[in-house]
C-alpha positions, 0 to 999 in steps of 0.5 A, a space after each residue: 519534535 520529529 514529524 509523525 508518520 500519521 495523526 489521526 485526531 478525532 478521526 469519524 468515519 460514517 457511511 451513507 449516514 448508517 454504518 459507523 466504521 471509526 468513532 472518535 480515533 486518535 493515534 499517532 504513528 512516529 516516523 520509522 516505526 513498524 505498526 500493526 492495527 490488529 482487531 477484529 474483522 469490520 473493526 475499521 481497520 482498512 477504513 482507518 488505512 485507506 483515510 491514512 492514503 487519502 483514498 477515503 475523506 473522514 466525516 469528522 476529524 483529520 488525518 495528517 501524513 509527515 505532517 500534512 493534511 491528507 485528503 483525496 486531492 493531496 498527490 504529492 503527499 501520497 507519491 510519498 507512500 506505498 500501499 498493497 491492499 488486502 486484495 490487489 487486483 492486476 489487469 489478467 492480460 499483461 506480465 509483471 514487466 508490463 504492471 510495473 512499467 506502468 506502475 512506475 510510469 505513474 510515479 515519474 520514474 526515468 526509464 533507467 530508474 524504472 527498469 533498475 527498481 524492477 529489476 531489483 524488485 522482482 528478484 527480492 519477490 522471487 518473481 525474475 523467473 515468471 516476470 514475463 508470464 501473463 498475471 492472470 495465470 499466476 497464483 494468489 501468492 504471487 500475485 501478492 508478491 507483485 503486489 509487494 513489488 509494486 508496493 515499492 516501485 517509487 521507493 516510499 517513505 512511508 509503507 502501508 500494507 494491508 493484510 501483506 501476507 494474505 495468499 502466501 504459504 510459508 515458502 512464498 515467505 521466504 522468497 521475499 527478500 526485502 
């Protein structure tokens, strides 16, 4: 049997012992497949994501990724992953060169492999022209693109996304080119 993306078994999420956000889930998600988590909006949806990088503990039940116990001590597990949240936040002061030097500083990048990815990444995101820009002066599409960017700094094997095209307008679709 080929290894799962991810396992949710029995997966509950409750907060400050009030607010249930998953009731007994369970799903799989096979390795190379694309997935969409559609429900309505509190539906749990990001709750379910943020268990899945090991950002959030479940109260009951586990999460597996590539077939390893996710948890939000489990690093190496997550440098495996790329994630762009439903609403990326960028320091306002620096450029997209700056954020994603940093970004791939995080993931032990050489500065050959680095700077190569960036370079990639930035054309494919339609971003070469205003990389060296202060982020706080760019648009909210934009910074969803260097959202995407950033998202795909360590090259992940498993990509999450969460509302990806959140601020763009269909011409800032067609400017990724991934």
């Amino acid at each position: 049997m080929d290894t799962l993306a991810i396992a949710f078994d029995r997966v509950t999420k409750v907060y400050q012992h009030r607010q249930v956000a998953l009731a007994d889930v369970t799903f799989d998600v096979p390795t190379g497949a694309t997935v969409g988590l559609l429900g309505a909006n509190g539906s749990g949806k990001s709750t379910a994501i943020r268990m899945a990088l090991g950002l959030i503990s479940t109260t009951a039940g586990t999460v597996r990724v590539f077939d390893q116990p996710m948890h939000p001590s489990a690093k190496a597990l997550r440098h495996r992953l790329g994630y762009l949240s439903d609403d990326p936040v960028f320091p306002k002061d620096i450029n997209a060169i700056e954020y994603l030097t940093f970004v791939g500083k995080a993931f032990g990048l050489s500065k050959l492999d680095r700077n190569a990815r960036m370079a990639t990444l930035l054309r494919a995101v339609g971003l070469s022209e205003d990389a060296g820009r202060r982020i706080g002066t760019y648009s909210t599409g934009m910074k969803t693109r260097l959202g995407v960017a950033a998202s795909l700094m360590n090259d992940p094997e498993l990509l999450v996304w969460d509302e990806p095209t959140a601020g763009l307008d269909p011409i800032s679709l067609s400017l990724i080119h991934i």
